[in-house]
C-alpha positions in Angstrom: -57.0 5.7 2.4 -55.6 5.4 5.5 -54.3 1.4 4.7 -52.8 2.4 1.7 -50.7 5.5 3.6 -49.5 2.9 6.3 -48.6 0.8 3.3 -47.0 3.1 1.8 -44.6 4.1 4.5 -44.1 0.3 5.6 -42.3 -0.1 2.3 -40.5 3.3 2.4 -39.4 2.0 5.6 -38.3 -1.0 4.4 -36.3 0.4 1.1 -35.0 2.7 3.9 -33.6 -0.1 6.0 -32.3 -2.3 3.1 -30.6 0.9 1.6 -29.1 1.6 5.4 -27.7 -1.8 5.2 -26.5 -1.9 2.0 -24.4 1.2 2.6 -22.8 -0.4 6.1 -22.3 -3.7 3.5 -20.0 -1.4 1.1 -18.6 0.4 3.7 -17.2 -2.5 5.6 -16.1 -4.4 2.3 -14.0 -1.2 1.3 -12.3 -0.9 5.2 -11.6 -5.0 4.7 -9.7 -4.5 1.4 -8.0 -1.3 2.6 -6.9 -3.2 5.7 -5.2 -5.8 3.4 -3.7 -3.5 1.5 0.3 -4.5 1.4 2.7 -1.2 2.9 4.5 0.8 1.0 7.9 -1.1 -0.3 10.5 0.3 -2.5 9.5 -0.3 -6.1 12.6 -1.3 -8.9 12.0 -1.7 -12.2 15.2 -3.9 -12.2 18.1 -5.7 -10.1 21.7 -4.8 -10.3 21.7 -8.2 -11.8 19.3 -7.3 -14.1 21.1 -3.7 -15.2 24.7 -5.8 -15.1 23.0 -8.0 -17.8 21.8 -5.2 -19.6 24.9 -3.4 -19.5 27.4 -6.4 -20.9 24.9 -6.9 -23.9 24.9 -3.3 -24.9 21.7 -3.1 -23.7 22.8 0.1 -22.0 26.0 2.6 -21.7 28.8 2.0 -18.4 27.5 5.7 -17.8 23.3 4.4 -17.9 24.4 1.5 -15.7 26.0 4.2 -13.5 23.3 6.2 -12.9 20.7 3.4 -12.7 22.7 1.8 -10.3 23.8 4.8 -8.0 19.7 5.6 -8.2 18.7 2.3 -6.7 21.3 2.3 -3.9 20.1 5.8 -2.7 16.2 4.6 -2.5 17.3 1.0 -1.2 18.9 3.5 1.6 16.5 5.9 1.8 14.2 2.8 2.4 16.3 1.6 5.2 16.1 5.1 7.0 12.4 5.1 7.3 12.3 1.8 8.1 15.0 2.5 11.0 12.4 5.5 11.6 9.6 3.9 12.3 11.1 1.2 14.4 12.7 3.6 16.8 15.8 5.3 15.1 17.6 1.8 15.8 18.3 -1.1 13.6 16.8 -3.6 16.1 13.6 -1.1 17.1 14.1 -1.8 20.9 15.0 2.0 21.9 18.3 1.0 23.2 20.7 0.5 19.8 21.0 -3.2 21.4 19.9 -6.9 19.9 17.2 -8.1 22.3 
C-alpha cells in the first residue's frame, strides 16, 4: 500500500508542476501581447478628403460636412493636447518650450 501512496502523490506532484507551469506559460503569453499592444491614437472613420468627396457627390449636406468636419478638428486637437501632456506641457517635450 505504501508504493502505491508514494505513486500516487509522485504523479499529483507532477500534474501539480505541469499545471504551475502551464499557468506561468499563459500568463507570460498574455503580458507579451499586452506589451505589443499599439497606444491609443485618434480613430476617424473618414478624412476631410474623404467627407469633401462625399459632400460634392451629395453624398452628404454642406451642413453634415460642417459638423463632421468641425468634429474631427476638435479630437485631432484634443489629441494634440494630451500628447503635448504627456511629453511635458511643450511641443518639443524637453521642459523648456525650446527645440533641442
Amino acid at each position: 500500500m505504501d508504493a502505491s501512496r508514494s505513486s500516487i502523490f509522485f504523479w499529483l506532484g507532477v500534474g501539480l508542476l505541469f499545471a504551475i507551469a502551464f499557468g506561468g506559460w499563459l500568463i507570460v503569453m498574455w503580458a507579451r501581447r499586452n506589451a505589443k499592444a499599439p497606444l491609443e491614437t485618434p480613430r476617424t472613420a473618414f478624412t476631410l478628403d474623404d467627407l469633401r468627396r462625399m459632400r460634392e457627390q451629395g453624398e452628404i449636406t454642406e451642413r453634415e460636412f460642417e459638423t463632421a468636419r468641425d468634429i474631427m478638428i476638435h479630437k485631432t486637437r484634443e489629441a494634440a493636447e494630451r500628447d503635448r501632456a504627456r511629453r511635458g506641457g511643450t511641443d518639443w517635450g524637453d521642459g523648456r518650450g525650446q527645440r533641442p
